[in-house]
C-alpha positions as CSV (number, residue, x, y, z in Angstrom):
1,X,92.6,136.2,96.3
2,X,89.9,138.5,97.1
3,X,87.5,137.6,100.1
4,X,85.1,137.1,97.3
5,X,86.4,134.0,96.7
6,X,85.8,131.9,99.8
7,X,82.6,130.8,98.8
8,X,81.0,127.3,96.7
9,X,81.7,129.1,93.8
10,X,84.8,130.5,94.8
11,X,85.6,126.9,95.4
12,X,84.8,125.8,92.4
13,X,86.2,127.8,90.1
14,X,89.6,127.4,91.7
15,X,89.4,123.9,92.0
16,X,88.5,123.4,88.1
17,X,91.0,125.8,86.9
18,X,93.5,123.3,88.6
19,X,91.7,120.2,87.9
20,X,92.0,121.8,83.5
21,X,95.5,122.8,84.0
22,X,96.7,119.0,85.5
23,X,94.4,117.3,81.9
24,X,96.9,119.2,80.2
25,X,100.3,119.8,82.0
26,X,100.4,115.8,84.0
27,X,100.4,113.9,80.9
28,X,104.0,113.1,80.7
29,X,103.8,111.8,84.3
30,X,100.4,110.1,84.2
31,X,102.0,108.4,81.3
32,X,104.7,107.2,83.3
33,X,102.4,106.3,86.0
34,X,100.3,104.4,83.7
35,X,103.4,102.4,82.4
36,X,104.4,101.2,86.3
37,X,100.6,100.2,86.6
38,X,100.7,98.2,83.0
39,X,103.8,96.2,84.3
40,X,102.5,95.2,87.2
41,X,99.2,93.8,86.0
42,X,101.1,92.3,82.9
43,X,103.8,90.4,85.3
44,X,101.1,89.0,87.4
45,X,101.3,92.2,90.2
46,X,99.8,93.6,93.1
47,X,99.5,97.1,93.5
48,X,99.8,98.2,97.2
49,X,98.6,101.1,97.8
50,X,99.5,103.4,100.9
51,X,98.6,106.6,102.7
52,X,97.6,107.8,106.4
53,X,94.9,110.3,107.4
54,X,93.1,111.8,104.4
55,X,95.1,110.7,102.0
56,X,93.6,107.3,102.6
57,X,91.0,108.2,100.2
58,X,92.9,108.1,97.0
59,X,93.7,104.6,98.2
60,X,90.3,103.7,98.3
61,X,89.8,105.0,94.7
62,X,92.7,102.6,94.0
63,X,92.2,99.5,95.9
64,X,88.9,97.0,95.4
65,X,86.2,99.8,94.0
66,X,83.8,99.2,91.0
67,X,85.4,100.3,87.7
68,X,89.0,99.7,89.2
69,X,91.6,97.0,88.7
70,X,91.5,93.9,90.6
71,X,95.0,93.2,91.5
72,X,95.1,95.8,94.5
73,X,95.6,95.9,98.2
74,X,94.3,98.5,100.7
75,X,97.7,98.9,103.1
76,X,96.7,100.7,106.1
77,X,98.3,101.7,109.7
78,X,94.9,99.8,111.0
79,X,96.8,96.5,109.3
80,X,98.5,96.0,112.9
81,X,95.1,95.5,114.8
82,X,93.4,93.7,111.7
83,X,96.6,91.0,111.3
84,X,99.4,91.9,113.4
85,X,97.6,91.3,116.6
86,X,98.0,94.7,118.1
87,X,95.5,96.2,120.6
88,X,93.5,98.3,119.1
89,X,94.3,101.2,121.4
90,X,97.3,101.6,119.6
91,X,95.5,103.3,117.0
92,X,94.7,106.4,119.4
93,X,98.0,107.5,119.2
94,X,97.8,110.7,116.9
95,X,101.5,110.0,116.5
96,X,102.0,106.5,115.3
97,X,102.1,107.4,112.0
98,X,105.7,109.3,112.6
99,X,106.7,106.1,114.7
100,X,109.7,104.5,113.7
101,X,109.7,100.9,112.1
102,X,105.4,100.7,112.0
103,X,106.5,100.7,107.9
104,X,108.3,97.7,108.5
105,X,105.6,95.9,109.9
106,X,102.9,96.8,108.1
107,X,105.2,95.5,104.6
108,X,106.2,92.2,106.1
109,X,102.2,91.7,107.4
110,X,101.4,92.2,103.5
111,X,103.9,89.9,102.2
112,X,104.3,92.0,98.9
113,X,105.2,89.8,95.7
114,X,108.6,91.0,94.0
115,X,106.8,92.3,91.2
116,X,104.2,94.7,93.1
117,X,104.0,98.2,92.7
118,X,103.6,100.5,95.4
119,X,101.7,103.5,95.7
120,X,102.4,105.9,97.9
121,X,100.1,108.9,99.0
122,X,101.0,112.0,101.0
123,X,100.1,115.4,100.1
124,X,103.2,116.6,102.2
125,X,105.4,113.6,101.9
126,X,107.8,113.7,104.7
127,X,105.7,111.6,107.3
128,X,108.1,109.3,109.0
129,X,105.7,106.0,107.9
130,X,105.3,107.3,104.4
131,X,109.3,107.8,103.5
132,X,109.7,104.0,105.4
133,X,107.0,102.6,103.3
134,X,108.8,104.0,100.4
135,X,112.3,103.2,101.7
136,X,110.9,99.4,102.4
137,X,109.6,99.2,98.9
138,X,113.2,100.7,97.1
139,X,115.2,98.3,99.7
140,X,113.5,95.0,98.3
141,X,112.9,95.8,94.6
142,X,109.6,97.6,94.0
143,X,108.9,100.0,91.4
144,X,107.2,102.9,93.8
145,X,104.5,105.4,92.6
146,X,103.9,108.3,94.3
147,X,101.2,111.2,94.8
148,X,102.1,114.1,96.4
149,X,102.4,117.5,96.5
150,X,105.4,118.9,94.8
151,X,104.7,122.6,96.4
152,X,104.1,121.8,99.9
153,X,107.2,119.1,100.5
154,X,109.6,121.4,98.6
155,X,108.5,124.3,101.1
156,X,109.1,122.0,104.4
157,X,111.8,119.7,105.9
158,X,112.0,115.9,105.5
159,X,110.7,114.5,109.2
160,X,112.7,111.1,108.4
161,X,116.1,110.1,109.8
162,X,117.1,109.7,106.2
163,X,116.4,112.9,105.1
164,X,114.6,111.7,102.1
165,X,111.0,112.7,101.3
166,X,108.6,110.3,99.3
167,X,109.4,112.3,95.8
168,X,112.7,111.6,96.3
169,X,112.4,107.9,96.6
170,X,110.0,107.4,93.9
171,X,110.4,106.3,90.4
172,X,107.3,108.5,89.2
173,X,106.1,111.3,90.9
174,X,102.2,112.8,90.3
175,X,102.4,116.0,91.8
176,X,98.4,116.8,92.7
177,X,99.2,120.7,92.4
178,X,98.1,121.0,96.3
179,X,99.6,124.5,97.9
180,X,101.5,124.3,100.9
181,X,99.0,123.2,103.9
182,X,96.6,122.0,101.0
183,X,94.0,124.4,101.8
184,X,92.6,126.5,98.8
185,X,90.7,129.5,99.7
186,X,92.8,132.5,101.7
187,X,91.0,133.8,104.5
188,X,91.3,137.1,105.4
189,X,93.9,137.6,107.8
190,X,95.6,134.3,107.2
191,X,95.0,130.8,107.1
192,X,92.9,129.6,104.3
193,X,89.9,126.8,104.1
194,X,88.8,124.0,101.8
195,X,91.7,121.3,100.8
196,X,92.2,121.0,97.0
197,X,94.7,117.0,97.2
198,X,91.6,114.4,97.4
199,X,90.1,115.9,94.1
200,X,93.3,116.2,92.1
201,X,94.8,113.0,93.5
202,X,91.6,111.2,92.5
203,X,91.8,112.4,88.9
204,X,95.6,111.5,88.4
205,X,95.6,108.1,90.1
206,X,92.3,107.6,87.7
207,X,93.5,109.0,85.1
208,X,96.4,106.7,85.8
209,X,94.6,103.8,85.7
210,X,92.9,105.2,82.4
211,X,96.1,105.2,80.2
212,X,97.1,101.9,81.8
213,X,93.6,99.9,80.8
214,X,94.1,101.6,77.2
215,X,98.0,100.2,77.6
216,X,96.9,97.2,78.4
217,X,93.8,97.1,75.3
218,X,97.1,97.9,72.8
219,X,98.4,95.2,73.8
220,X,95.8,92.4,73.4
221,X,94.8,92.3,77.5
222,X,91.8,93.1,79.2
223,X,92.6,94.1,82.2
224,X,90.9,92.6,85.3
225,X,88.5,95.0,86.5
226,X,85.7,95.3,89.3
227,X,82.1,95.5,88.1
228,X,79.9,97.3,91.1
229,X,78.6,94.4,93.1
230,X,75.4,96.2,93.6
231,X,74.6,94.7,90.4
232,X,73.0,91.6,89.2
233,X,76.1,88.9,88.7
234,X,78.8,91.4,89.6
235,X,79.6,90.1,93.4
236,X,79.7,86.5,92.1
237,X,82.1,88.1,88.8
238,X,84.1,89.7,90.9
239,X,85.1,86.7,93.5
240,X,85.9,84.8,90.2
241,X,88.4,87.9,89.2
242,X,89.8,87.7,93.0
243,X,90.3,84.0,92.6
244,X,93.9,85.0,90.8
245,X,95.3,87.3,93.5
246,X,93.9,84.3,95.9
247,X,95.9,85.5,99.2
248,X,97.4,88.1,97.8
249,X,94.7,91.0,98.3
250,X,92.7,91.6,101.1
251,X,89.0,92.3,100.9
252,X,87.5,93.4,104.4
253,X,84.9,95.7,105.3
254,X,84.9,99.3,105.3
């Protein structure tokens, strides 16, 4: 890559080359995707969805947004202030998210029905939290989902006692094309700026979610899904959606 490229346009040219080549090559695995999604709403499901550090965003284009599906839950590491009591100091340790049994917790504060999904994002997927999320969800029945990037955890060791990684523990696997380190653009010298994961992960998991509304359609369902509430009647329409999942999602500020 010529030094030529570091540069907006360098950007995105790069990026949309990847962004064409996943509409074309992730089908097969956004159909699978799709099908875990379908289930789940069909059988009455949650979809918990997962991720620490920057990954949390493709949770938030999963869980409670306008255009997406109802029946999901924002899990978070911040879960053991908000509801397990902790101090919030905890959360300045740069570390707790490769902390041993903080998984465990944060699954038994959600009390997951049976017949949720997890989703599980991590663009490297060896995180100690994010392969005992995974390992939580197999152990007790879930189907799991998971986003991550096939290139970077093939190219680095599993950081779990287990020696599993999250594609290893996952019944479908969208692989966002992210390098190794995520970063895009070389720099001369080494090192390289401008991560590519929140842009492809957003277009699988929505893509995802796509295929599982048209699933759904086939079928004679509409699925449940959020109008922006920064339109007239769609607050109040969306609290009536919410009333089904009563207890089972959690809608706090953000």
């Amino acid at each position: 890559m010529s030094v030529e490229s570091v540069s907006a346009e360098g950007f995105a040219r790069e990026s949309l080359a990847v962004l064409a080549n996943i509409t074309e090559s992730a089908r097969e695995e956004v159909a699978g995707a799709a099908g875990l999604i379908a289930d789940c709403v069909r059988s009455d499901g949650v979809i918990q969805a997962f991720g620490t550090g920057h990954s949390q965003a493709i949770v938030l284009e999963l869980a409670g947004r306008a255009g997406g599906l109802v029946p999901t839950n924002r899990l978070s590491i911040a879960d053991l202030v908000l509801y397990g009591g902790d101090d919030p100091s905890v959360l300045d340790d740069p570390l707790l998210e490769r902390s041993e049994g903080v998984a465990e917790r944060l699954y038994r504060l959600a009390g997951p029905s049976p017949q949720d999904l997890f989703v599980i994002i991590s663009n490297s997927g060896v995180n100690n939290v994010i392969v005992e999320m995974a390992l939580q969800a197999k152990e007790r029945g879930h189907r799991v989902l998971a986003v991550t990037s096939l290139a970077h955890t093939r190219a680095v060791p599993a950081g779990h006692p287990s020696g599993e990684k999250l594609a290893d523990l996952a019944d479908v696997v969208l692989d966002n094309r992210a390098p190794r380190g995520d970063a895009l653009l070389e720099l001369p010298g080494g090192g390289a700026v401008c991560a590519l994961s929140t842009l492809t992960g957003v277009m699988l998991v929505q893509m995802a979610v796509a295929e599982a509304s048209r699933m759904l359609l086939d079928s004679g369902e509409r699925p449940p899904v959020y109008v922006s509430a920064n339109v007239p009647g769609g607050f109040e329409g969306n609290l009536e959606l919410e009333k089904r999942y009563a207890g089972r999602i959690r809608r706090t500020a953000s």
